[in-house]
C-alpha positions as CSV (number, residue, x, y, z in Angstrom):
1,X,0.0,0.0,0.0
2,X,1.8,3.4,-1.1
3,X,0.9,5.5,2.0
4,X,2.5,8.5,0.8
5,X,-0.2,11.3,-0.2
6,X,0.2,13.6,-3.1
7,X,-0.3,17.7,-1.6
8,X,1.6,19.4,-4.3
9,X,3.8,19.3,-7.1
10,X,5.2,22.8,-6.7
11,X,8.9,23.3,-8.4
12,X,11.3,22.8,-5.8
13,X,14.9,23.6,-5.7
14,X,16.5,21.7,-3.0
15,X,20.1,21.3,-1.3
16,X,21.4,18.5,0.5
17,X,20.7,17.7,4.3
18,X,22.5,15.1,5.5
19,X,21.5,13.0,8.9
20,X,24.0,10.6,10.9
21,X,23.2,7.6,12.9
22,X,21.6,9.8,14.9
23,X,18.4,8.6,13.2
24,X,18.7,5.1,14.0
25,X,18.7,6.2,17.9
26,X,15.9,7.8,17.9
27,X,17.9,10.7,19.1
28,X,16.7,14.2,18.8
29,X,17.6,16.7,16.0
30,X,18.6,20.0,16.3
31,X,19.5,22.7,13.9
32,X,18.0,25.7,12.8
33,X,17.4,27.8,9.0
34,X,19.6,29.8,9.1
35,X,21.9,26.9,10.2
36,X,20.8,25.4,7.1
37,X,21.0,28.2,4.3
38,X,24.4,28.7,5.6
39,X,25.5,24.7,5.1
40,X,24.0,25.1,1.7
41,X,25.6,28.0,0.3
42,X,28.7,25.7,0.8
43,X,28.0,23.2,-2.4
44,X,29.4,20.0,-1.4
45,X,31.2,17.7,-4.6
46,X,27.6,16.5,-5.4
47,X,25.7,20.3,-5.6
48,X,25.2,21.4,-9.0
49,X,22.9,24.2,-11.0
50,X,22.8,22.9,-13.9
51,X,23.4,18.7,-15.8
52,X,26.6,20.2,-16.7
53,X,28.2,20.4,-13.5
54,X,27.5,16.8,-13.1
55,X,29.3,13.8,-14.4
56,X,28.5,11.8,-17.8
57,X,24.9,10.5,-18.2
58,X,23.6,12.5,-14.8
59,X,21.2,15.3,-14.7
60,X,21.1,17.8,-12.2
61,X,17.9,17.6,-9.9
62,X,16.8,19.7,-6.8
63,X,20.4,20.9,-6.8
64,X,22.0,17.6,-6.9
65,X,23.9,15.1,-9.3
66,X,21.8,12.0,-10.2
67,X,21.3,9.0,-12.5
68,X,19.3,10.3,-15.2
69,X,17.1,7.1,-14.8
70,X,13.3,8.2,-13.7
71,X,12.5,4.7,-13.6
72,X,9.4,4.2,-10.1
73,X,11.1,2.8,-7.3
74,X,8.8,1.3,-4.0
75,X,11.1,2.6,-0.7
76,X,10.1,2.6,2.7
77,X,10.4,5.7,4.7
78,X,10.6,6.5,8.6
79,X,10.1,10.2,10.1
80,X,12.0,11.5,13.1
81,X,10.1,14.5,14.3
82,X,12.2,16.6,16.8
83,X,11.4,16.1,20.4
84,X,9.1,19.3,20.8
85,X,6.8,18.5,18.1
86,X,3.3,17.1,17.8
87,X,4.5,14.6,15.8
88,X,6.4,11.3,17.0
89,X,8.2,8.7,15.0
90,X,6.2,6.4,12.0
91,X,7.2,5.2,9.0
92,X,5.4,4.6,5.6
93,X,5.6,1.5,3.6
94,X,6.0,0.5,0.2
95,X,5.6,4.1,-1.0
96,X,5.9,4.2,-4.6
97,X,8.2,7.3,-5.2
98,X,9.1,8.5,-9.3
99,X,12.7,10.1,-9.4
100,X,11.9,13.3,-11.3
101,X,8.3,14.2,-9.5
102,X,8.2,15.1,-5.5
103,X,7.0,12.1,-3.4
104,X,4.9,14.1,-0.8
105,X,4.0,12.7,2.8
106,X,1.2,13.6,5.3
107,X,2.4,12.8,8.7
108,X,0.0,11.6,11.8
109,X,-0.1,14.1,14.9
110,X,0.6,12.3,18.8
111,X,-3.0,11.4,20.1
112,X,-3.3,11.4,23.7
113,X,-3.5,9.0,26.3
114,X,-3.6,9.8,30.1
115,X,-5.3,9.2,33.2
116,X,-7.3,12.1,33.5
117,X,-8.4,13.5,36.8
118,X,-8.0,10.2,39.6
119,X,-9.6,12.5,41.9
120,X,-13.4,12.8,40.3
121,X,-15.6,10.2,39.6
122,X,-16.0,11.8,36.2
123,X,-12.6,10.9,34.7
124,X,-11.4,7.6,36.2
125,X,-8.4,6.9,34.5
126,X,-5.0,5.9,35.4
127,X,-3.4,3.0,37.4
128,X,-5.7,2.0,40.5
129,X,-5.7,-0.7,42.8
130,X,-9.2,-2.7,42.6
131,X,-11.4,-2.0,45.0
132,X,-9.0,0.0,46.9
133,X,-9.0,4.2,48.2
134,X,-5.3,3.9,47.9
135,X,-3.7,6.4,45.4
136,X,-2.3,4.4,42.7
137,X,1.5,3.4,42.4
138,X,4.6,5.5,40.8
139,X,6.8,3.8,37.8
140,X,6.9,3.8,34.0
141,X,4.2,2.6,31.5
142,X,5.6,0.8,28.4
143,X,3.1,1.1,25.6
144,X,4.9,-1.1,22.9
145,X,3.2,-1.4,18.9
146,X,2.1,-4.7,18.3
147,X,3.3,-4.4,15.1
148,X,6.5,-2.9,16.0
149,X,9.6,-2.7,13.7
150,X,11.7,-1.1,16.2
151,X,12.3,-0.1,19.6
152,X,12.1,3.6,17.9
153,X,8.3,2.9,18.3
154,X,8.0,1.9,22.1
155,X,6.5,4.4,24.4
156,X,7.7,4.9,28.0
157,X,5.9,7.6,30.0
158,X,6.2,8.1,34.1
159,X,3.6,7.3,36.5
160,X,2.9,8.9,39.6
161,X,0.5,7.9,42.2
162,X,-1.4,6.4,39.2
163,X,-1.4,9.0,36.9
164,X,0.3,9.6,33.4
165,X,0.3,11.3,30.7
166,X,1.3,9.3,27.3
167,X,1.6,10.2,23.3
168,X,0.8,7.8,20.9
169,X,0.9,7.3,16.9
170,X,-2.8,5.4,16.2
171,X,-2.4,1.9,16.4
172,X,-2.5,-0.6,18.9
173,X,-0.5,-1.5,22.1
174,X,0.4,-3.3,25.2
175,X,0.9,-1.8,28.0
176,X,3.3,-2.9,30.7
177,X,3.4,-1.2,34.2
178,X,6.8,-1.6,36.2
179,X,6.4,-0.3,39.8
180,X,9.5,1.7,40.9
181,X,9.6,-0.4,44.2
182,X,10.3,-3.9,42.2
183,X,10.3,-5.6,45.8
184,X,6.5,-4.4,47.0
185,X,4.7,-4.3,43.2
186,X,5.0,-7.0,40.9
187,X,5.4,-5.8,37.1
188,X,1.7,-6.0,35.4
189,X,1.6,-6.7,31.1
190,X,-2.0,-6.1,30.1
191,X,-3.6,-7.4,26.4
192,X,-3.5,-5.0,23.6
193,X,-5.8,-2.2,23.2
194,X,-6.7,0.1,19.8
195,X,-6.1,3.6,20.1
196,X,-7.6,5.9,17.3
197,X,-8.3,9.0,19.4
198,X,-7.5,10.8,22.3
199,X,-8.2,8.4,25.1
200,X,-8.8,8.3,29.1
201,X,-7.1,5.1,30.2
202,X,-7.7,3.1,32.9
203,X,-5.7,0.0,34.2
204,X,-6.3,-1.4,37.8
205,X,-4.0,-4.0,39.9
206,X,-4.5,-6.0,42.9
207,X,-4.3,-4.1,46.5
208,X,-1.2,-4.5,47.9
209,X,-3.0,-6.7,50.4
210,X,-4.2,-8.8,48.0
211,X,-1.5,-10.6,46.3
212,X,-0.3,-13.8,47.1
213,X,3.1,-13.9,49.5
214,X,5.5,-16.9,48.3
215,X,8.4,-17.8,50.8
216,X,11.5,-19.8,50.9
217,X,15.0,-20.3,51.8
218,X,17.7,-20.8,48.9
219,X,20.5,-23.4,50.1
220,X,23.1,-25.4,48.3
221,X,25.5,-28.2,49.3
222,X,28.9,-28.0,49.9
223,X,31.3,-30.8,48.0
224,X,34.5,-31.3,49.5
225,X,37.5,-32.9,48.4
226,X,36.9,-36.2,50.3
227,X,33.6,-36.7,48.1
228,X,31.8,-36.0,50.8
229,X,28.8,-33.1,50.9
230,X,27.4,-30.9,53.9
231,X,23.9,-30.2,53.1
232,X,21.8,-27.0,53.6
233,X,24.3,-24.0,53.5
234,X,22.3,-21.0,53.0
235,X,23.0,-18.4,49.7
236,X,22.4,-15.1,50.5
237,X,22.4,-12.1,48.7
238,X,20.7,-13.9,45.8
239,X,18.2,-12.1,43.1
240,X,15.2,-14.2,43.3
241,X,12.0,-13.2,41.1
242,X,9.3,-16.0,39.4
243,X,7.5,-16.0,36.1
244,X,4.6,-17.9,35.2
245,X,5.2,-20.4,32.7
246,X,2.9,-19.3,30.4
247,X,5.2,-15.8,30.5
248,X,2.0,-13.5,31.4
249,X,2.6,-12.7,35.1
250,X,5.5,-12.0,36.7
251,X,6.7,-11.4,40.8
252,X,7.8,-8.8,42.6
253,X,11.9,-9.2,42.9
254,X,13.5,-10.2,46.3
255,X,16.9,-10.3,47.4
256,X,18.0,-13.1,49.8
257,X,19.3,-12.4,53.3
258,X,21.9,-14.0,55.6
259,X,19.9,-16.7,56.2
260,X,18.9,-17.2,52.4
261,X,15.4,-16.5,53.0
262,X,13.4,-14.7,50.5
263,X,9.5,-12.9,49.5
264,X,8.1,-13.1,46.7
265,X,4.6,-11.7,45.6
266,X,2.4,-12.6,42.6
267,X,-1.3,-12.2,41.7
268,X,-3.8,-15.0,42.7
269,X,-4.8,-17.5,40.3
270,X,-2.5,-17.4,37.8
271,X,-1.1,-20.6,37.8
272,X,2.1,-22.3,37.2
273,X,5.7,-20.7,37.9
274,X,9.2,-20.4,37.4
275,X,11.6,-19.2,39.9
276,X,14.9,-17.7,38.7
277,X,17.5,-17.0,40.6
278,X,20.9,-15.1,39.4
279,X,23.7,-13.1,41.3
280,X,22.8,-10.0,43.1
281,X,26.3,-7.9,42.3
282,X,28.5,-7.8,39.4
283,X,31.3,-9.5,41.6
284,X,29.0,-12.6,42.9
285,X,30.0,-16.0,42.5
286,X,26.6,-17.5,42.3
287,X,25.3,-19.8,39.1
288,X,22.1,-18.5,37.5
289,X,19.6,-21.2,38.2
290,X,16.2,-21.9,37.1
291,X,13.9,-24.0,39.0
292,X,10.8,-24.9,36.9
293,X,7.6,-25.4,37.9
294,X,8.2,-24.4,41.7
295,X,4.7,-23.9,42.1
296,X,1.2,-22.9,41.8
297,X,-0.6,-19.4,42.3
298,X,-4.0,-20.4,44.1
299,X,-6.6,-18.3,45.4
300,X,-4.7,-18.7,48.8
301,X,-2.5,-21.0,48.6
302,X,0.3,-22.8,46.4
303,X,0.9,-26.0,45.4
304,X,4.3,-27.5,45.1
305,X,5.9,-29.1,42.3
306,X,5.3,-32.6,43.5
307,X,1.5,-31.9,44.2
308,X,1.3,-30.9,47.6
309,X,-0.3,-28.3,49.0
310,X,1.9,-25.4,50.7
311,X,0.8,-24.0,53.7
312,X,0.8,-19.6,53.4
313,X,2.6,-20.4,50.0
314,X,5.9,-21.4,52.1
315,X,7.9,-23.4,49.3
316,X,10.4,-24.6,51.8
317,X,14.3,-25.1,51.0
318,X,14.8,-24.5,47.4
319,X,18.4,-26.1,46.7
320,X,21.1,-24.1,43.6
321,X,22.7,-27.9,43.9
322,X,26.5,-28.9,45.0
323,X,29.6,-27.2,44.6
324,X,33.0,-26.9,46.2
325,X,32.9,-24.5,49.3
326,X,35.0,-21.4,47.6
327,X,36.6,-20.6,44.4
328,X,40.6,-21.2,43.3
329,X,42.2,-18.5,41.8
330,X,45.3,-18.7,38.8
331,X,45.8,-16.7,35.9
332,X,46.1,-17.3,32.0
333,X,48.6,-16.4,29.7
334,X,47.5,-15.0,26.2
335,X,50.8,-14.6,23.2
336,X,50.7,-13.8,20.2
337,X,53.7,-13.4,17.3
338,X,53.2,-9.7,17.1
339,X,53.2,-9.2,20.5
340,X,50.7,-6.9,22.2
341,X,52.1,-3.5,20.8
342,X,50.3,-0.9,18.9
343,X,47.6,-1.5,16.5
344,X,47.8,-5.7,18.2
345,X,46.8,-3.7,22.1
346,X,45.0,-6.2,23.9
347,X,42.6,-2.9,25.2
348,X,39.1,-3.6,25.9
349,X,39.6,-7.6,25.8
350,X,38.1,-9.6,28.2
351,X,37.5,-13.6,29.2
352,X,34.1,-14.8,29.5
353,X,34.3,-18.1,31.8
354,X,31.0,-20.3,31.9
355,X,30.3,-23.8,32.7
356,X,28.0,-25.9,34.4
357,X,27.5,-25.2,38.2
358,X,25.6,-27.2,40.7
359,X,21.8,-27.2,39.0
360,X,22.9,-23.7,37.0
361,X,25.0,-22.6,35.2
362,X,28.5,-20.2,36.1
363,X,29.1,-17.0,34.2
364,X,31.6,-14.4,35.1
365,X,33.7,-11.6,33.0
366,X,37.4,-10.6,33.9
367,X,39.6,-8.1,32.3
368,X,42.6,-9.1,29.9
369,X,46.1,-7.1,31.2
370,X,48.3,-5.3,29.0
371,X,50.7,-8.1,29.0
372,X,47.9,-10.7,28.1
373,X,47.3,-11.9,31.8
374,X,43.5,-12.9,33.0
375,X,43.4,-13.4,36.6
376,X,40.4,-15.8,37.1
377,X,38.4,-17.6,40.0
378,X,36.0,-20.4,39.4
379,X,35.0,-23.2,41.4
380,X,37.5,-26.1,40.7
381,X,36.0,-29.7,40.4
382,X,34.3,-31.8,43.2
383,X,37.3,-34.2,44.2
384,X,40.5,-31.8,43.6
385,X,40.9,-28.1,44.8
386,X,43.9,-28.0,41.8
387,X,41.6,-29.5,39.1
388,X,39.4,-27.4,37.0
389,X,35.7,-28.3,36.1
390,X,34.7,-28.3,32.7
391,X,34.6,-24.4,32.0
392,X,34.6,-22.1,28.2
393,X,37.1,-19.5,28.5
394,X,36.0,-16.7,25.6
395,X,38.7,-14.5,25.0
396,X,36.2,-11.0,23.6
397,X,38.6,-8.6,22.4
398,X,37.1,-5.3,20.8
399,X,34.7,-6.0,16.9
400,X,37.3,-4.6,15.0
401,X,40.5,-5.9,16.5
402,X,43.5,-8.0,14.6
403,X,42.6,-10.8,17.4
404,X,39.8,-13.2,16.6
405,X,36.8,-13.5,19.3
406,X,38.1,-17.5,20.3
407,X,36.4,-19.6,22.8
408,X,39.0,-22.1,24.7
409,X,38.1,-25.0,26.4
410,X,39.5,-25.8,30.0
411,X,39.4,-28.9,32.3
412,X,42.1,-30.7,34.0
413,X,45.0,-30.6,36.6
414,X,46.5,-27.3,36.9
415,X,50.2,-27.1,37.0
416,X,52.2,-25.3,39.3
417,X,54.2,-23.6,38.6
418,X,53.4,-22.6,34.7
419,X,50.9,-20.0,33.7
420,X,48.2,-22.1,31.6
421,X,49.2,-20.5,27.9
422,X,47.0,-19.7,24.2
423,X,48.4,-18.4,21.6
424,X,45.5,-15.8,20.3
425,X,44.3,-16.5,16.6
426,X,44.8,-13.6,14.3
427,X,42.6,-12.2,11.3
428,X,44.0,-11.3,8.2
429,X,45.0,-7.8,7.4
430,X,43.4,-6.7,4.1
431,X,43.8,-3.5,2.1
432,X,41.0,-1.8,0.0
433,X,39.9,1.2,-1.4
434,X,36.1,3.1,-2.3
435,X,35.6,4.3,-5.2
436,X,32.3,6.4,-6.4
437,X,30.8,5.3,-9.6
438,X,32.9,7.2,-11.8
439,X,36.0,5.8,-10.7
440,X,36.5,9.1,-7.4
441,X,37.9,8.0,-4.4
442,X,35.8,8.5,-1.9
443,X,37.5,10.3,1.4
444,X,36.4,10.4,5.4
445,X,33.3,7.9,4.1
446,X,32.2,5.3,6.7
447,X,32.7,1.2,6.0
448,X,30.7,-0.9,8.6
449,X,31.2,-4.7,8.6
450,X,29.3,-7.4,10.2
451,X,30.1,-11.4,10.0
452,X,27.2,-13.2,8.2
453,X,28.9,-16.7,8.3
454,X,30.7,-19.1,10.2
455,X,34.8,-18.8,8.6
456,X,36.0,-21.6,6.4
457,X,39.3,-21.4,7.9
458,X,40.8,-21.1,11.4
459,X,42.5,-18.2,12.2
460,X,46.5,-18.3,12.6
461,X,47.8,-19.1,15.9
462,X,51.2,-20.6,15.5
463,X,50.1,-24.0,18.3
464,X,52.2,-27.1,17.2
465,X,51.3,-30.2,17.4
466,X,51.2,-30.9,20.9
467,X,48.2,-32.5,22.5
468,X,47.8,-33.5,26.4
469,X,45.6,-33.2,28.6
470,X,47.2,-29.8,30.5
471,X,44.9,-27.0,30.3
472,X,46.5,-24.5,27.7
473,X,48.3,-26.6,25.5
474,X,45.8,-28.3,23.3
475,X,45.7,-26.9,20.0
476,X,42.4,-28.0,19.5
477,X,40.9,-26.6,22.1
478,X,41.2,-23.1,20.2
479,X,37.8,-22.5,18.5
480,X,36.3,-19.9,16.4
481,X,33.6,-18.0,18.6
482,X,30.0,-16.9,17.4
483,X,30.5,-12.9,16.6
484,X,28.3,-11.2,14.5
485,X,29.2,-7.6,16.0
486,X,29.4,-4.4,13.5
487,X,32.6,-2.7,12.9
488,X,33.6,0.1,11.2
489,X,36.7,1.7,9.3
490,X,37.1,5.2,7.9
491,X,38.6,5.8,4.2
492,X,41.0,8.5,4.0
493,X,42.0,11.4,2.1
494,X,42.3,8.6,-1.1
495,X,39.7,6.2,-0.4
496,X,41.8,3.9,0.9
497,X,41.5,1.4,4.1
498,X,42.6,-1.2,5.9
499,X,40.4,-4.0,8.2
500,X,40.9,-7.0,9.9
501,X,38.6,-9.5,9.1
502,X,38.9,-13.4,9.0
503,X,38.2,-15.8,6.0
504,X,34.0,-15.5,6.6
505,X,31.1,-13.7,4.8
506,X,30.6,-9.9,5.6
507,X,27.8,-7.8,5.4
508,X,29.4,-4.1,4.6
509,X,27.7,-0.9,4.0
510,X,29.1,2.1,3.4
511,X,28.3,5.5,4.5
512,X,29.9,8.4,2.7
513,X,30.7,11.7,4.7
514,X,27.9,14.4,4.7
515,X,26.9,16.5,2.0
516,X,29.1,14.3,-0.3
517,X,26.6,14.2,-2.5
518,X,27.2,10.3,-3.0
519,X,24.7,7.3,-2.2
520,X,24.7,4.5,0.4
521,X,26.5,1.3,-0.5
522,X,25.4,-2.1,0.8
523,X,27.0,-5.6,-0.5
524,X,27.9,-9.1,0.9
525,X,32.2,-9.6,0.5
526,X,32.7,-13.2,0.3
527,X,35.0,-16.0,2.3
528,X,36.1,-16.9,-0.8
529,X,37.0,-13.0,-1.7
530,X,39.0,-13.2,1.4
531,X,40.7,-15.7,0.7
532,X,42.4,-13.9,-2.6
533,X,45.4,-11.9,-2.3
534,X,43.7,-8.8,-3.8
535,X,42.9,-5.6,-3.2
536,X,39.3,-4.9,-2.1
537,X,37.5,-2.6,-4.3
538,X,34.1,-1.5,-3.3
539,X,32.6,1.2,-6.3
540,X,29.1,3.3,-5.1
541,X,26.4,2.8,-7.0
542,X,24.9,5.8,-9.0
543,X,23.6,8.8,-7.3
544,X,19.3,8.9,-7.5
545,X,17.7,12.2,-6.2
546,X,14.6,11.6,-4.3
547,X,12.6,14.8,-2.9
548,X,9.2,15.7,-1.7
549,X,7.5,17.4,1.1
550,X,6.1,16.9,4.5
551,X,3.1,18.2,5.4
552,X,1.0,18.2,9.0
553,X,-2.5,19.1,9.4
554,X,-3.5,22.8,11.4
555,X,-6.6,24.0,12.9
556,X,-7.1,27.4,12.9
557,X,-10.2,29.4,14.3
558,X,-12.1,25.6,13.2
559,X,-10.7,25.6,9.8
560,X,-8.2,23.0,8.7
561,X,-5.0,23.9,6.8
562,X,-1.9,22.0,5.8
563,X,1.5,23.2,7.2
564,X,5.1,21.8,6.1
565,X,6.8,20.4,9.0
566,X,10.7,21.5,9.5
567,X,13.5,20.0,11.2
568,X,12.4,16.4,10.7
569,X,14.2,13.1,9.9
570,X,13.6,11.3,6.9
571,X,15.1,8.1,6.3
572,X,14.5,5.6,3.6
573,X,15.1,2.1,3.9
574,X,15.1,-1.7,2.5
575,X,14.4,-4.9,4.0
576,X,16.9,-7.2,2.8
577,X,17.5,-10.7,4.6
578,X,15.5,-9.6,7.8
579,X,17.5,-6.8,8.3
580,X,16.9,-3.2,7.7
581,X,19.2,-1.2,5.2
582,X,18.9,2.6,5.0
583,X,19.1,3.6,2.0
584,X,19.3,7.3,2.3
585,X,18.8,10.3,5.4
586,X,18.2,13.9,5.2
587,X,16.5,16.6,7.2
588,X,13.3,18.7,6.4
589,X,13.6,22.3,5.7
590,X,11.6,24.7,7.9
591,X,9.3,24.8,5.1
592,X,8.9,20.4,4.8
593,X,10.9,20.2,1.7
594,X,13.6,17.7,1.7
595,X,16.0,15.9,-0.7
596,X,17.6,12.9,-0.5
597,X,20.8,10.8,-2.4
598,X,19.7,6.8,-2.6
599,X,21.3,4.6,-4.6
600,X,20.5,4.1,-7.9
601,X,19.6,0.4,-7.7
602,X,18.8,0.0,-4.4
């Protein structure tokens, strides 16, 4: 359906507005005319006045070289209104836009949605307790789109003592309320509602006195070297919440105290639940666990997992399984041939440990030294306080460094008197350059990369042939990690660059500098490509002008007039394998006009 609305075909004359990423954020734009008038006045490389200042076989349009094709094209477009406007984010779909003839959009104003006056019977909106005098709770109310493409589109507005005040595009949302006091208020998701106009909302929850109370004590058994256990030792300071399994309802959140006891409340009657339970602090020990099925929200009671009844909803001693009593702490060496100078820094790297832990399982994150050392502590194995569990060591360095993201595998007797020792696998260095579509290098542009495949090759880490069972020296324990982060290199002055990327599929797009005049670029570069000792060469496709208007609706003194609407973001985009591609960006003039530089065959 082309949702963009013919208003006028007026003659423009445009310039070029470039956005950044900023439009992917959400965040808000700023800027001004005369701002604008100024920038323009400066003709970037791709201005022009006239088809002769443009290169062979383009034509100048609204002050900008482009393909002389005028071949329909069917974009989709999002709008990024600036933060004090009526107007809030929404995009158009399948528009069907004609090169040399404006493509014109009428954009939605906010409706409103709010509580109303909580304190008059004649308006009861906003969040109340059932049955209850109590003035409602304070926290945030998520309205997400059903429909949603992005999290551009969610709504957060605060509540306090029940009331609110949200903007909406039309359409239709959930609504979740999360209390700011996660410990007294469970979070509440209600079904979707329709909103069309400007609506009174109201939304009710259980009085506090009504919910359910859920108690227990978290424990786990203590392994010692002997292969004996000690039952019962209490886990405190543990984050303990519950969800029902049909992921509907969820509890308020507890922490456990000294004695590992815990609270949890939920609403009555809505049946079976999870309990999770995962470390309180960034420095905890503790597994994440989940218990399933723990029990059953009656009208007053709970039922256990094996079918009993539970008096007051008291679920007893609820065991995280056996470990060893405390953690052992050694360190790992990471090498590499180049060393850890310069452009091969081991900044920002860090190991990722995890592995199976009593009935959960053990994550934890430590920091990678200069020199390549990780001082670690995990829990070593049941029968020796020198011998290491199974665990996954993933070395993370930063997306777009020389060092492959690796995940080594650990178990065994540690030595010692010798560091346990990996040699860090290495991409391979390639060299390219960007080129517009008449052969210019482009300068300053931006190339982002992200790994689409698995890589056909190991990366280069200089192991021999060794193989024992000592934790560090198995070649084969060195394995490729899953890393499908985005990257990014700059071209300079010549259009040249240089990335580090290893023998896999990439997704790359490229993003030349603003007011360059030239078009978006986004193509898959091949393992096999890799794998050539070539130079990269990625060419722009041609330059296609786009422009139009944007237009909101006025009333004044009860008549209705259209107005162009300045200062917002306009963005058009692709779908291609799931995953959005923006195709162009520019800003409105204060007037609503805008012009955009796509590709020629997007």
């Amino acid at each position: 359906m082309n949702n963009a609305q013919k208003i006028s075909a007026h003659k423009r004359k445009g310039r070029l507005a470039w956005l950044g990423a900023l439009l992917l954020t959400g965040a808000l734009f700023g800027g001004c005319a005369a701002d604008q008038d100024a920038n323009a006045m400066d003709m970037a490389s791709g201005g022009c006045e006239s088809s002769t200042e443009c290169p062979l076989d383009q034509v100048c349009r609204a002050n900008l070289c482009s393909n002389s094709d005028s071949t329909p094209a069917t974009l989709n477009f999002r709008f990024i209104p600036p933060g004090n406007s009526d107007y809030l984010p929404q995009y158009h779909e399948f528009v069907h836009v004609q090169p040399d003839q404006p493509t014109d959009f009428l954009l939605r104003p906010a409706l409103s949605v709010r509580s109303g006056d909580t304190e008059t019977e004649e308006h009861p909106g906003g969040i109340r307790y059932a049955g209850s005098s109590l003035s409602g709770p304070a926290g945030t109310l998520i309205f997400r789109p059903v429909d949603a493409r992005s999290s551009l589109f969610i709504r957060e507005t605060h509540v306090d003592y029940g009331t609110f005040h949200a903007r909406l595009n039309p359409g239709e949302y959930s609504m979740t309320f999360v209390p700011n006091d996660r410990e007294a208020l469970p979070k509440k998701t209600w079904a979707a509602q329709k909103f069309t106009n400007n609506t009174i909302l109201l939304r009710t929850l259980p009085a506090p006195s009504e919910y359910l109370e859920v108690t227990g004590t978290l424990a786990r058994d203590v392994t010692l070297p002997s292969g004996q256990s000690v039952p019962g030792r209490a886990v405190p300071n543990a984050r303990v919440y519950a969800r029902s399994s049909s992921g509907e309802y969820s509890s308020t959140v507890a922490t456990t105290d000294a004695s590992g006891y815990f609270t949890l409340k939920v609403e009555p009657n809505t049946g079976s639940y999870d309990i999770f339970v995962v470390p309180a602090t960034s420095d905890s020990m503790l597994p994440s666990t989940e218990l399933t099925q723990a029990f059953v929200a009656g009208p007053t009671d709970c039922e256990l997992a094996d079918g009993t009844t539970a008096s007051a909803c008291n679920l007893g001693q609820l065991s995280l399984g056996a470990y060893p009593s405390e953690p052992i702490e050694f360190a790992v060496q990471l090498t590499s041939l180049n060393g850890f100078e310069d452009e091969f820094s081991l900044q920002g790297t860090m190991v990722l440990v995890h592995g199976e832990l009593g009935n959960g399982e053990f994550s934890h994150k430590y920091p990678v030294s200069p020199k390549g050392i990780a001082e670690l502590a995990v829990f070593p194995s049941d029968w020796s306080n020198r011998e290491l569990r199974n665990y996954t060591l993933e070395v993370v360095p930063p997306a777009n460094s020389p060092f492959a993201r690796t995940q080594i595998s650990m178990t065994g007797a540690l030595e010692e008197s010798v560091l346990p020792t990996f040699e860090l696998g290495l991409k391979e260095k390639k060299f390219g350059r960007l080129i517009s579509a008449d052969g210019v290098p482009i300068a300053n542009a931006s190339l982002e990369f992200r790994r689409t495949s698995e890589p056909i090759a190991r990366p280069e880490t200089g192991n021999g042939a060794e193989n024992n069972a000592t934790p560090g020296h198995d070649p084969n324990a060195f394995e490729d990690a899953e890393d499908r982060r985005t990257f990014s290199v700059t071209t300079d002055e010549d259009g040249y660059f240089e990335v580090w990327l290893l023998p896999a599929d990439y997704s790359v797009e490229a993003i030349p500098a603003q007011n360059s005049g030239q078009p978006r670029m986004h193509r898959t570069l091949s393992a096999e490509h890799l794998l050539e000792d070539e130079e990269i060469i990625f060419e722009l496709p041609e330059p296609q002008v786009i422009f139009g208007s944007l237009f909101g609706r006025q009333e004044t003194a009860g008549n209705e007039k259209l107005l162009g609407l300045g200062e917002v973001g306009v963005e058009a985009y692709t779908v291609i394998d799931g995953r959005t591609v923006v195709l162009g960006q520019a800003l409105s003039w204060q007037d609503g006009r805008f012009e955009m530089v796509i590709p020629a065959s997007p």
